[in-house]
DRENSE-894749 format. One record per residue (C-alpha): residue number from 0; residue in three letters; x negated, z negated, y. Coordinates in pm, 1 decimal. Layout:
- k | r | X | Z | Y
- NUM | ALA | X | Z | Y
...
//
This chain:
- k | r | X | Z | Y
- 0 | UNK | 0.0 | 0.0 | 0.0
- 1 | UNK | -131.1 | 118.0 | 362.8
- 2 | UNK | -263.4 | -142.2 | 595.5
- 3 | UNK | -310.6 | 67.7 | 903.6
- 4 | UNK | -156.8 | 3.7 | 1273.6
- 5 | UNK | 112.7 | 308.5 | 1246.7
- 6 | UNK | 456.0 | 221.1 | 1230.9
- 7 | UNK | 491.0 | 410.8 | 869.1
- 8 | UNK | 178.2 | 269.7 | 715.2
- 9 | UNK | 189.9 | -99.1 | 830.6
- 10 | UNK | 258.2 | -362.0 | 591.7
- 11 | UNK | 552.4 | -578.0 | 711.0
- 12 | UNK | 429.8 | -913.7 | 732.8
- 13 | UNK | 631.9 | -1201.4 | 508.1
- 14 | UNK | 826.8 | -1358.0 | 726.0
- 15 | UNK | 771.3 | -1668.2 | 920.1
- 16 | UNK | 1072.0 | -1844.3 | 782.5
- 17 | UNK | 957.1 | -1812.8 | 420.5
- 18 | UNK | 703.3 | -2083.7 | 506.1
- 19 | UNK | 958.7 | -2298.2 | 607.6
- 20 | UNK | 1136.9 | -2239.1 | 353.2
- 21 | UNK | 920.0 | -2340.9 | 67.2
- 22 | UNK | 953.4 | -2706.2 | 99.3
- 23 | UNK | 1334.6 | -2643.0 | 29.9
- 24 | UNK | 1290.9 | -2394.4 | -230.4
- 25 | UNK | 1058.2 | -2652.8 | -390.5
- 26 | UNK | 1398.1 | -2860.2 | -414.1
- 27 | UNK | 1628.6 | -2652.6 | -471.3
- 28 | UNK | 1414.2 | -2504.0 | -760.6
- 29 | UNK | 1492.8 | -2811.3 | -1026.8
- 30 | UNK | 1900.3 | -2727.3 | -940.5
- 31 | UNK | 1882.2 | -2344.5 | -964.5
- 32 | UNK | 1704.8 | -2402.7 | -1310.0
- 33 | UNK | 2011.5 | -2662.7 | -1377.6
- 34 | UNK | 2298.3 | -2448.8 | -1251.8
- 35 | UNK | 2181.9 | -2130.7 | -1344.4
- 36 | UNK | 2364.1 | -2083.3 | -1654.1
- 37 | UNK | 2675.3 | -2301.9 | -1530.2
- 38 | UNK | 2996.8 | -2111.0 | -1655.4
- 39 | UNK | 2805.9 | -1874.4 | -1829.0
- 40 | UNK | 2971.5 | -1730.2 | -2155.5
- 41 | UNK | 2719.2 | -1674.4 | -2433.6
- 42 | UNK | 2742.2 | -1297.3 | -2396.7
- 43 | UNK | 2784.8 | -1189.1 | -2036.4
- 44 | UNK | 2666.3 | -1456.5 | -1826.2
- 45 | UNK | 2826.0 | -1550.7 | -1493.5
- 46 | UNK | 2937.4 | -1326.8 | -1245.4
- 47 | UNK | 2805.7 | -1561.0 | -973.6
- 48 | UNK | 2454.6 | -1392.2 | -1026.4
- 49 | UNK | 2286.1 | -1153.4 | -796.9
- 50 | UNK | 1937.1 | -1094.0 | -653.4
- 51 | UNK | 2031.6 | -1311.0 | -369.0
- 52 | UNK | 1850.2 | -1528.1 | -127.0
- 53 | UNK | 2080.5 | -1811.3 | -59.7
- 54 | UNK | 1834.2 | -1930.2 | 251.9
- 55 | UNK | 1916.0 | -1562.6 | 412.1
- 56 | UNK | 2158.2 | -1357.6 | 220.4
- 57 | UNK | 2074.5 | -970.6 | 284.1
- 58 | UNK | 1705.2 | -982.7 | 351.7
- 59 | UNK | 1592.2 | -1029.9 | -13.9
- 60 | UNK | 1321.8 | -707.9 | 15.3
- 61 | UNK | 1231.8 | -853.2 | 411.7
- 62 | UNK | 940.0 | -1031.4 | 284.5
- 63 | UNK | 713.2 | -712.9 | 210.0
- 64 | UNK | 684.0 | -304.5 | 247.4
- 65 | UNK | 475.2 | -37.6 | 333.9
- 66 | UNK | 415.0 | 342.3 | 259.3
- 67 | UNK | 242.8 | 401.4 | -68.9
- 68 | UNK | -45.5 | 630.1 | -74.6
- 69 | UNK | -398.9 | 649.2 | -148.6
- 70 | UNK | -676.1 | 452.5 | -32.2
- 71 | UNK | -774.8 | 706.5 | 205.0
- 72 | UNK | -445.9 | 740.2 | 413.7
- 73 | UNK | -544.5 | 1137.4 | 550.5
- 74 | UNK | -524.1 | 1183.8 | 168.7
- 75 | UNK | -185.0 | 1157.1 | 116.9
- 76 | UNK | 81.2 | 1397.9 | 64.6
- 77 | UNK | 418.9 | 1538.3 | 212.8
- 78 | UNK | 676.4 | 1444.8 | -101.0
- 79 | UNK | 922.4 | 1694.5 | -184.3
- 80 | UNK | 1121.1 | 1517.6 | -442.7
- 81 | UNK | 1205.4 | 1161.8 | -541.1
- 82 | UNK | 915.7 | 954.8 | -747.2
- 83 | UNK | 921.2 | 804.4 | -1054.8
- 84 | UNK | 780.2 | 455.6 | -1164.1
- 85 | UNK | 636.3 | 310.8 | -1470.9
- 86 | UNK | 434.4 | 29.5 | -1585.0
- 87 | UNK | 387.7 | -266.4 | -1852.6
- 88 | UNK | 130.9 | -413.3 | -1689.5
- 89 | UNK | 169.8 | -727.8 | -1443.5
- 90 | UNK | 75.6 | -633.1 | -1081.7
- 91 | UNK | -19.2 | -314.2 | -1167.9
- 92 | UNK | 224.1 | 69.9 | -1198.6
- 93 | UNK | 198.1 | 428.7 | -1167.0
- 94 | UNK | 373.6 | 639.5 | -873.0
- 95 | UNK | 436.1 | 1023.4 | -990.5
- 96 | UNK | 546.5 | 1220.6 | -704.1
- 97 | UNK | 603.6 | 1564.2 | -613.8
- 98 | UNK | 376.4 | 1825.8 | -419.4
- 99 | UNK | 486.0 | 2102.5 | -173.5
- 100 | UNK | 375.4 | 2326.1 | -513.7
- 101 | UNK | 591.0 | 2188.4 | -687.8
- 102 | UNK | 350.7 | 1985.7 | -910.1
- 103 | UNK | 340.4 | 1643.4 | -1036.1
- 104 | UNK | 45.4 | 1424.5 | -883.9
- 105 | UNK | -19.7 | 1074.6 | -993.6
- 106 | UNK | -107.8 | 744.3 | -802.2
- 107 | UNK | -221.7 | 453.3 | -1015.9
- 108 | UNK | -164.1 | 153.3 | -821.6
- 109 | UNK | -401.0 | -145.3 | -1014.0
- 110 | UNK | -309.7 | -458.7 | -865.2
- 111 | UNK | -273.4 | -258.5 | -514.2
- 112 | UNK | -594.1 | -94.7 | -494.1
- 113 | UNK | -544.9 | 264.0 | -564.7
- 114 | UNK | -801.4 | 572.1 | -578.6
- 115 | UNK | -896.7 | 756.2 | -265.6
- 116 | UNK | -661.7 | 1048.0 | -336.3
- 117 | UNK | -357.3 | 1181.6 | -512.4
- 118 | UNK | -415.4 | 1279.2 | -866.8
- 119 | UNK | -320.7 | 1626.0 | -1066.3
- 120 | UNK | -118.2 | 1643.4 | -1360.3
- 121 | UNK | -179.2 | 1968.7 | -1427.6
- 122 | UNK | -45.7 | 2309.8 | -1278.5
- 123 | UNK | 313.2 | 2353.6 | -1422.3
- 124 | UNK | 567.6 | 2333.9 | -1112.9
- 125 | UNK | 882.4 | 2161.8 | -1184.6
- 126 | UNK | 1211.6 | 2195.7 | -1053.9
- 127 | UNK | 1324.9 | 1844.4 | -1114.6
- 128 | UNK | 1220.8 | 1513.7 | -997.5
- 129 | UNK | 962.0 | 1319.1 | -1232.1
- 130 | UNK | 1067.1 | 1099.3 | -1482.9
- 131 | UNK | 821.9 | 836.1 | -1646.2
- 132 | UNK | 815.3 | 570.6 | -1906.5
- 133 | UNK | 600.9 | 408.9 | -2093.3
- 134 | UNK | 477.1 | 419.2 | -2475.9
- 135 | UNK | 177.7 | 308.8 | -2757.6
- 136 | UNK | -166.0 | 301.6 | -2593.0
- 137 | UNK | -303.5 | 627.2 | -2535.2
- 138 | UNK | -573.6 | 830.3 | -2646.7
- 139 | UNK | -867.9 | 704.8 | -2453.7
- 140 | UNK | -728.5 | 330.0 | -2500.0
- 141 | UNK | -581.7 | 290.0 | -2171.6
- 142 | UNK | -158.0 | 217.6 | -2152.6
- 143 | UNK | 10.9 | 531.1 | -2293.8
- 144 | UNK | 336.0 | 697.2 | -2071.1
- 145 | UNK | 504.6 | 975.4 | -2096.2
- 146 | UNK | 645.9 | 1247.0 | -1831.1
- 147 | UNK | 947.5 | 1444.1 | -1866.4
- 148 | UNK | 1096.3 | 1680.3 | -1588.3
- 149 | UNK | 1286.5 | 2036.0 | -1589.9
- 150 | UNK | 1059.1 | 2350.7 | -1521.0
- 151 | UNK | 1125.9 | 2616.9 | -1283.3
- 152 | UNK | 1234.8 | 2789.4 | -1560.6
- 153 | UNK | 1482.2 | 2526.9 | -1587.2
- 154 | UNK | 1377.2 | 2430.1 | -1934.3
- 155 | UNK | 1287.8 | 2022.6 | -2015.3
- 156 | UNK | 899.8 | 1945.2 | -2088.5
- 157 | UNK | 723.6 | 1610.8 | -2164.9
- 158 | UNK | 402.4 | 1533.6 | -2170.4
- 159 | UNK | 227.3 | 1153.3 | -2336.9
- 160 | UNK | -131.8 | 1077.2 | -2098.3
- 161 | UNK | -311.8 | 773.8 | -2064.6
- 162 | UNK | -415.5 | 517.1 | -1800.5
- 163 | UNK | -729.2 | 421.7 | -1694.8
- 164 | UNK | -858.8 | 188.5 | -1991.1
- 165 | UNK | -1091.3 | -7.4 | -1725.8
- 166 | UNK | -786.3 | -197.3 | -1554.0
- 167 | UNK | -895.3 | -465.2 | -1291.6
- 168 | UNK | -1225.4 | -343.7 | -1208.8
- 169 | UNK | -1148.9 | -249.0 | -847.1
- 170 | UNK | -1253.1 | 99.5 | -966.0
- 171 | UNK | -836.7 | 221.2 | -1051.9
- 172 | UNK | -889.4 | 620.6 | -1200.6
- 173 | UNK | -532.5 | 844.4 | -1178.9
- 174 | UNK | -433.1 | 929.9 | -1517.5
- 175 | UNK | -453.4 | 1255.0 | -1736.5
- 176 | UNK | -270.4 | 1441.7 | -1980.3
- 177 | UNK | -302.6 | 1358.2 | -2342.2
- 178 | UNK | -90.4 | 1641.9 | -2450.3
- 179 | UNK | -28.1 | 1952.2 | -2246.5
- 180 | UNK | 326.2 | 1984.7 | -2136.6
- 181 | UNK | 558.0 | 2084.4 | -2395.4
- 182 | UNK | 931.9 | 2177.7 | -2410.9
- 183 | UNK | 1183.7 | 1951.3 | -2603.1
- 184 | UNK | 1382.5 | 2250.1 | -2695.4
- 185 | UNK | 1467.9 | 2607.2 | -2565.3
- 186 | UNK | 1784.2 | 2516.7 | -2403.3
- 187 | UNK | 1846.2 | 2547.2 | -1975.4
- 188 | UNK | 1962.0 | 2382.3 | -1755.3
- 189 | UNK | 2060.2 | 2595.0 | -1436.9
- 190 | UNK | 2250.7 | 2349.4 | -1268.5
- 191 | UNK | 2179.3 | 1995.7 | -1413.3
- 192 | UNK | 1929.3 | 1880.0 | -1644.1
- 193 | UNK | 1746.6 | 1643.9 | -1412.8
- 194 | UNK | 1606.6 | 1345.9 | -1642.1
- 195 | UNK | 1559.7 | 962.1 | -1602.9
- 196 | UNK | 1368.0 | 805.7 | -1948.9
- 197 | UNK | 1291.3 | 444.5 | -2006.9
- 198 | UNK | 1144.0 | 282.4 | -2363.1
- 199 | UNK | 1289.9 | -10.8 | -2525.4
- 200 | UNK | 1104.1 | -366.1 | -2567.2
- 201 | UNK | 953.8 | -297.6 | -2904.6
- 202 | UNK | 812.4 | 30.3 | -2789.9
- 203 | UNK | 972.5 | 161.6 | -3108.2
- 204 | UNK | 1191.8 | 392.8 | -2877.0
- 205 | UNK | 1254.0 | 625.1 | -2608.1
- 206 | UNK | 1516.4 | 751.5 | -2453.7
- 207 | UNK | 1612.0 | 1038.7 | -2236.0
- 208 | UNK | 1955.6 | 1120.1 | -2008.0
- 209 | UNK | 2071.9 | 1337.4 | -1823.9
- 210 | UNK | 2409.5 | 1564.3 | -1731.4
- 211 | UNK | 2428.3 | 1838.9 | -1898.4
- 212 | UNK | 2701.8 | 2061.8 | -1682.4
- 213 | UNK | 2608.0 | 2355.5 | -1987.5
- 214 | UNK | 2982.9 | 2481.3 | -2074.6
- 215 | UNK | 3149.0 | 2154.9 | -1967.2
- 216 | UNK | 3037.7 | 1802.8 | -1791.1
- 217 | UNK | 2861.2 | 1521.3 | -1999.0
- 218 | UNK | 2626.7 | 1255.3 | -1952.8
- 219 | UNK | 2355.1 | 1338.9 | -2263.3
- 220 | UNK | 2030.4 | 1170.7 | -2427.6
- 221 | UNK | 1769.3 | 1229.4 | -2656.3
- 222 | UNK | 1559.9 | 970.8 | -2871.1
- 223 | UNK | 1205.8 | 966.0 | -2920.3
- 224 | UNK | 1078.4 | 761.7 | -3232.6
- 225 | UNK | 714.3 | 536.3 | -3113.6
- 226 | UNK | 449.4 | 578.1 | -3153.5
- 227 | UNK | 506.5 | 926.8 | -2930.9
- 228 | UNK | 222.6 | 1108.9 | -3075.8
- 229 | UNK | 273.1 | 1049.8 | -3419.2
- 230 | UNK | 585.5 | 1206.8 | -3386.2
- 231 | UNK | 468.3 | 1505.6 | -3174.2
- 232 | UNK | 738.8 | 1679.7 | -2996.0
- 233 | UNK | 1034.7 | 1588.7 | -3217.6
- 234 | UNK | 1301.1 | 1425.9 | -2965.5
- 235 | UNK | 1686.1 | 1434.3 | -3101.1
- 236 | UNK | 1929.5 | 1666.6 | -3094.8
- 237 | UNK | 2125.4 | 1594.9 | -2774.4
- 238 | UNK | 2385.9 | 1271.4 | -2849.2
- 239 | UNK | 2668.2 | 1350.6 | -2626.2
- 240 | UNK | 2836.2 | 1038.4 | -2406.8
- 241 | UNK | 3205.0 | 959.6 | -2381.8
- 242 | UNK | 3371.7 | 1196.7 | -2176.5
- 243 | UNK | 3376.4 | 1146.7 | -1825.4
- 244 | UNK | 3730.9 | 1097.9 | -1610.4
- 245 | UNK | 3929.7 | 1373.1 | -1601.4
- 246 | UNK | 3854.8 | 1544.9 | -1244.5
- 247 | UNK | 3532.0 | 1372.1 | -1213.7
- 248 | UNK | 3171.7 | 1549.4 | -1282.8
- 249 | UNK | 2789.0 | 1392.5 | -1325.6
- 250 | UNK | 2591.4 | 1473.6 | -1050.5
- 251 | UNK | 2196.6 | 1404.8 | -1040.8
- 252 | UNK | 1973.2 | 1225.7 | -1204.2
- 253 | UNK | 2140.0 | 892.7 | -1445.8
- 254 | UNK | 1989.2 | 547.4 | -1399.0
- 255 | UNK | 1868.2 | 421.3 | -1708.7
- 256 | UNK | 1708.5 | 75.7 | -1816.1
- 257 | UNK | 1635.5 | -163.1 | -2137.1
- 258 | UNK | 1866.3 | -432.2 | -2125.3
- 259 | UNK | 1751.5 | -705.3 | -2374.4
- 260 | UNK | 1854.7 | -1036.9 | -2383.6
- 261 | UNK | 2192.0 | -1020.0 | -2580.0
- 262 | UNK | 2265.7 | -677.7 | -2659.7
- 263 | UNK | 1967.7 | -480.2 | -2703.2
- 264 | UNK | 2112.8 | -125.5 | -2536.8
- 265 | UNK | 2005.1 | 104.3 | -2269.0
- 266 | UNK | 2232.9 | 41.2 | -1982.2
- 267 | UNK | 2306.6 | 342.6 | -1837.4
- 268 | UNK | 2489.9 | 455.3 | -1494.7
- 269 | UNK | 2550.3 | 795.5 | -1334.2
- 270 | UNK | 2681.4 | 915.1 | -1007.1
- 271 | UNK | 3008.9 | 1111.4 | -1061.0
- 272 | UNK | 3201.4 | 1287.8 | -787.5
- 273 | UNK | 3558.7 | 1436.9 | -727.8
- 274 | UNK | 3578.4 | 1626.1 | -441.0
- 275 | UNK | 3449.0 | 1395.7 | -131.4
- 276 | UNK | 3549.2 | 1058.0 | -400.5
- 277 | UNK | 3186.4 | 922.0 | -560.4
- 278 | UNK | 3152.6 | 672.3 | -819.3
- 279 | UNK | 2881.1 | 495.6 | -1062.7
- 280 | UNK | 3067.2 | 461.3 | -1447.9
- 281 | UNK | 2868.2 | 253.7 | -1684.3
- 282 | UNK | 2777.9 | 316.5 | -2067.9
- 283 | UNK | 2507.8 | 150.8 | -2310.5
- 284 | UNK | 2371.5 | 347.5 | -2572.9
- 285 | UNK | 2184.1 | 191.1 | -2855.9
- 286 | UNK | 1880.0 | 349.0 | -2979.4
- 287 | UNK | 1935.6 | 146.1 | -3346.4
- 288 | UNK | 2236.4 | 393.4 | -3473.9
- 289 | UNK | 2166.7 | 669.9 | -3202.6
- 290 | UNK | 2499.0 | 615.3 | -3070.3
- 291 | UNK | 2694.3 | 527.9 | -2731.7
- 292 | UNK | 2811.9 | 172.4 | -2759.2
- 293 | UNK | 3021.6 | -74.3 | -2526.0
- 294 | UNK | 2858.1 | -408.7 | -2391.3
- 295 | UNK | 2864.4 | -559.6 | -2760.4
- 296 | UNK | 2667.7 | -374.6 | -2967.0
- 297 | UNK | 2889.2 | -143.1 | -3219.2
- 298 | UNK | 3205.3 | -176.9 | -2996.7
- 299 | UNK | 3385.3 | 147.1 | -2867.8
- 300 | UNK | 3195.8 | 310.1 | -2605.0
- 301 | UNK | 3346.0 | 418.3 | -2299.0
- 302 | UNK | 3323.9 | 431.1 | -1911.2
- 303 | UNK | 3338.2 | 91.6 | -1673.6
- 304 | UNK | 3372.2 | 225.4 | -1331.2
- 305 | UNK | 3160.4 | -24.8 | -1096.0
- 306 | UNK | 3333.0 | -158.7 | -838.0
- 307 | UNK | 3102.4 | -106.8 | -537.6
- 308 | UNK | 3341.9 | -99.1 | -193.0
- 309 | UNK | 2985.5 | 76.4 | -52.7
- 310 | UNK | 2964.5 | 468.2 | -61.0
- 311 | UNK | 2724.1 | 581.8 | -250.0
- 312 | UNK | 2522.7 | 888.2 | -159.0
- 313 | UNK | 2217.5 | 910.2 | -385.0
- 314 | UNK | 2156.1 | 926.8 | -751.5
- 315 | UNK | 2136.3 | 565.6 | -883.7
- 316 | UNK | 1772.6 | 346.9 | -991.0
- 317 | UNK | 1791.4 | 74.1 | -1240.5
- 318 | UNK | 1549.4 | -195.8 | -1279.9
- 319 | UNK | 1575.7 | -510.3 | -1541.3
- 320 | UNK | 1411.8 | -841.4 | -1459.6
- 321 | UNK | 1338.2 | -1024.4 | -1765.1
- 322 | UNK | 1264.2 | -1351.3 | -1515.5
- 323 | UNK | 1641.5 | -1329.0 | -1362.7
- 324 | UNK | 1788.4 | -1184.0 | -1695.5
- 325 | UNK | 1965.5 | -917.1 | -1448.6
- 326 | UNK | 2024.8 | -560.2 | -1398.7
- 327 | UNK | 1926.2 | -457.1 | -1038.7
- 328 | UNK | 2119.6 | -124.8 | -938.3
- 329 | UNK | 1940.9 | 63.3 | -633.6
- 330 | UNK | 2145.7 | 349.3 | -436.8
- 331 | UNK | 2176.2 | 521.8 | -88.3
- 332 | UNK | 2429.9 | 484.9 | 139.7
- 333 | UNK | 2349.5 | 742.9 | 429.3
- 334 | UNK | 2050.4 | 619.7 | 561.1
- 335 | UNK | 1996.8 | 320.5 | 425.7
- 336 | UNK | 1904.4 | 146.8 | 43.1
- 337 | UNK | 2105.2 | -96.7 | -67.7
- 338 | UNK | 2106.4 | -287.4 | -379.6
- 339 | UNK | 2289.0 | -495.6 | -621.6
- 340 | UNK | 2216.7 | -715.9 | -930.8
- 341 | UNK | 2445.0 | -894.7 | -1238.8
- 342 | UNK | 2425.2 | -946.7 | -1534.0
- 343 | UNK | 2512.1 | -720.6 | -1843.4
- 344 | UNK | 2883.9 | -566.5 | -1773.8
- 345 | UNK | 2891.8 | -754.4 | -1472.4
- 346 | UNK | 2654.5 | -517.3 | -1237.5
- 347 | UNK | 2864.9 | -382.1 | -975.0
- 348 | UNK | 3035.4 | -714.3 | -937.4
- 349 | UNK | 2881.2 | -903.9 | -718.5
- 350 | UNK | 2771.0 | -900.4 | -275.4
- 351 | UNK | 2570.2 | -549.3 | -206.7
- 352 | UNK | 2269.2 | -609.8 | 47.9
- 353 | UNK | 2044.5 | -372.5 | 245.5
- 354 | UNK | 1718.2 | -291.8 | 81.2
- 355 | UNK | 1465.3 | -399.6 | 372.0
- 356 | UNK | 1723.8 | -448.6 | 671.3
- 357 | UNK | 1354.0 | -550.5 | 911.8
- 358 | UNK | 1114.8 | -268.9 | 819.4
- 359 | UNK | 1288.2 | -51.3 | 1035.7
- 360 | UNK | 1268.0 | 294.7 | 804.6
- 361 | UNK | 1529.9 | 529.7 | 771.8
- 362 | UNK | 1589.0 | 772.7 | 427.5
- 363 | UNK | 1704.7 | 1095.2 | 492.6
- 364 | UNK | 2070.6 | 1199.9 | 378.1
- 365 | UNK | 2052.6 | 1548.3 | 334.4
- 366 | UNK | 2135.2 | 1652.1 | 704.4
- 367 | UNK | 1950.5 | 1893.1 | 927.4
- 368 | UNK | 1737.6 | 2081.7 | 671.1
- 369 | UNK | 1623.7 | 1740.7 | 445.4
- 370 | UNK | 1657.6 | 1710.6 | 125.7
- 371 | UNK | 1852.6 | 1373.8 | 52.4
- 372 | UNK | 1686.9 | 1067.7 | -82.9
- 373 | UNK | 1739.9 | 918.0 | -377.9
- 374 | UNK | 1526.2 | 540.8 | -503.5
- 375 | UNK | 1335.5 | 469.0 | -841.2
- 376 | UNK | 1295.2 | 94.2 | -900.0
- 377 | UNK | 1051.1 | -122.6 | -1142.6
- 378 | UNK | 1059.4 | -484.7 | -1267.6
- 379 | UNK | 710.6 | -595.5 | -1300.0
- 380 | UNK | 562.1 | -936.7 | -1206.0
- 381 | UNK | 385.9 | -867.5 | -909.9
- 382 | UNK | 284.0 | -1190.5 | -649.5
- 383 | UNK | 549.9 | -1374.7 | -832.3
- 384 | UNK | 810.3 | -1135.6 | -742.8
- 385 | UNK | 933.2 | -903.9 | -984.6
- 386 | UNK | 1122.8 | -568.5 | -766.6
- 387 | UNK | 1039.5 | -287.1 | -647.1
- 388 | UNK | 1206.6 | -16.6 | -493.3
- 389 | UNK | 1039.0 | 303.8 | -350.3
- 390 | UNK | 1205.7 | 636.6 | -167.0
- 391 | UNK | 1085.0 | 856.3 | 46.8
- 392 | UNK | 1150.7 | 816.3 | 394.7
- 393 | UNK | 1207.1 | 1045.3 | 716.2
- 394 | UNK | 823.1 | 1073.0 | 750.1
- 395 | UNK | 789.8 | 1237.0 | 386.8
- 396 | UNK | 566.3 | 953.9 | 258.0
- 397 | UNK | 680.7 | 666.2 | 79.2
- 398 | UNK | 827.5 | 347.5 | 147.2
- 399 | UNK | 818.5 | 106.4 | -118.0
- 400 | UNK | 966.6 | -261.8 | -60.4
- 401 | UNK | 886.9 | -580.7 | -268.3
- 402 | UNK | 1148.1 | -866.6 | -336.4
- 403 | UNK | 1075.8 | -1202.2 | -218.0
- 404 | UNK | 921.3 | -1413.2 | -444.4
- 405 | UNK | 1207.5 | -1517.3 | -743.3
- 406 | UNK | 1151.7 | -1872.2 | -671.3
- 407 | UNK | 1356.8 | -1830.1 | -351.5
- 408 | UNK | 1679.0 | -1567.7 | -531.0
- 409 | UNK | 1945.2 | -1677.7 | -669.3
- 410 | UNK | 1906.9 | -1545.1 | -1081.0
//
């Protein structure tokens, strides 16, 4: 994260009031551990649970953000689609972002020193944003991931690489491919197809979605068995969702995360639209029997339409914080991020805040020539916080913004 005096690179100092506030938290932090499962069923949990700061309700991500680049600021790049984020490593993730050529370049962030330049994953332009998750170690040792995205050709490729093996040593080296890009199957997508992809807790699993608009309109993944390169190229078949409403079709890129704790599904939620109407529905799919599921594992699958008052004008980001035991759900509304947090079949239910209400950024919607904005979100332990939330913003760079520290949100 960028340190310098511009407006766009400067990191936004924690607030004053959080020192003040750490004597209290220190008290309060006994009672929140108390109360924190109060009128909690054994499935679903309480839908008094949000990523909330009780202190100062709304200003949650107020504590720290900054443009994300490389070391050397004049190395950075204009962005021309949304990001991606991975990582299973504490403090430490990988940014894959989008050229002006339409090629994916890769910033490893290690503990928030990051090389002096943007790296290059190869030549292959894309006309999709990135999607990234992780996998077994790779080839040279270092944490194995895996990119998927649709081609110009509108085709779906993936491609397993490798971090740098030497984490820690102040010396962080952008990653490379493993595997040359390869296509999961023949089919196009001419007007959908955009993926999201997240791996499962045992790292026995991964999963792609996306909408496949194809002779109809349906949400779609595909299942990769772990370890990735022992299986080579050989995702599933595509395992078709419930049917969306009548009237209503998928638009974007899904949100997909691992949701552990009781069910053990990937909690999935896509932006659907009917005319100038937009919605986020809800599904779980469950890698186990390669089928859609509801909340309880083998129940009937179907749609739960979240009800978020907010308009929603971006594709949505999911991030799961094993420290809250929450689902946080990240989405524009015009300018601005917002975001919301429950737990299991209760996301959706709970107070919506402004993503970084102080830092004084502003994400493009779309109008006057821009391409709209849409976030991509991590949980990670990071300075005993655990969100993050990055978008481009009106300058083309981008913004990322840190929660406060979970000692002082509500789980």
């Amino acid at each position: 994260m960028q340190h310098s005096g511009s407006t766009s690179n400067t990191l936004v100092a924690r607030s004053p009031r959080r020192t003040a506030r750490l004597w209290r938290a220190a008290l309060l932090l006994p009672w929140l551990v108390a109360c924190s499962g109060e009128g909690r069923s054994p499935e679903l949990g309480s839908s008094a649970e949000a990523l909330t700061d009780p202190y100062n309700p709304g200003h949650e991500f107020d504590g720290k953000a900054g443009t994300e680049g490389p070391s050397v600021a004049s190395n950075d790049i204009v962005h021309y689609s949304d990001p991606a984020l991975c990582s299973d490593e504490v403090a430490t993730f990988l940014i894959v972002s989008t050229d002006s050529q339409h090629h994916y370049r890769t910033l490893f962030n290690d503990q928030e020193v990051r090389p002096s330049t943007w790296g290059s994953y190869g030549t292959k332009q894309f006309s999709s944003r990135p999607a990234c998750a992780m996998r077994e170690l790779g080839a040279s040792g270092g944490h194995g991931f895996v990119l998927v995205g649709k081609g110009t050709d509108n085709v779906l490729y993936a491609s397993p690489g490798s971090w740098d093996p030497h984490m820690h040593d102040g010396t962080p080296v952008n990653p490379t491919a493993d595997t040359a890009w390869t296509a999961i199957d023949s089919t196009t997508y001419p007007t959908s197809g955009s993926p999201a992809l997240a791996t499962n807790a045992a790292t026995n699993a991964m999963v792609v979605t996306y909408v496949n608009a194809n002779g109809g309109n349906k949400v779609v993944v595909r299942e990769h068995a772990l370890p990735y390169e022992q299986q080579g190229s050989n995702w599933s078949a595509e395992i078709a969702a419930p049917a969306l409403p009548a009237g209503w079709s998928g638009v974007g890129t899904p949100g997909i995360t691992w949701e552990p704790n009781f069910n053990n599904l990937f909690q999935i939620v896509v932006h659907v639209k009917s005319g100038t109407q937009s919605r986020l529905l809800m599904t779980y799919f469950d890698p186990a029997t390669r089928k859609f599921s509801g909340a309880i594992p083998g129940s009937p699958p179907g749609w739960k339409q979240l009800p978020i008052a907010d308009t929603v004008d971006s594709d949505p980001a999911l991030a799961y914080s094993p420290t809250l035991n929450t689902t946080t759900l990240y989405f524009r509304s015009g300018t601005q991020l917002k975001q919301t947090s429950g737990y299991g079949d209760f996301l959706g239910t709970n107070l919506v805040h402004v993503v970084g209400t102080t830092a004084g950024v502003t994400y493009p919607n779309g109008t006057g020539g821009t391409q709209a904005v849409s976030p991509s979100a991590l949980s990670i332990p990071l300075e005993n916080s655990n969100n993050i939330v990055i978008a481009r913003i009106s300058t083309n760079q981008l913004w990322a913004s840190f929660s406060e520290q979970d000692a002082f949100l509500v789980p």
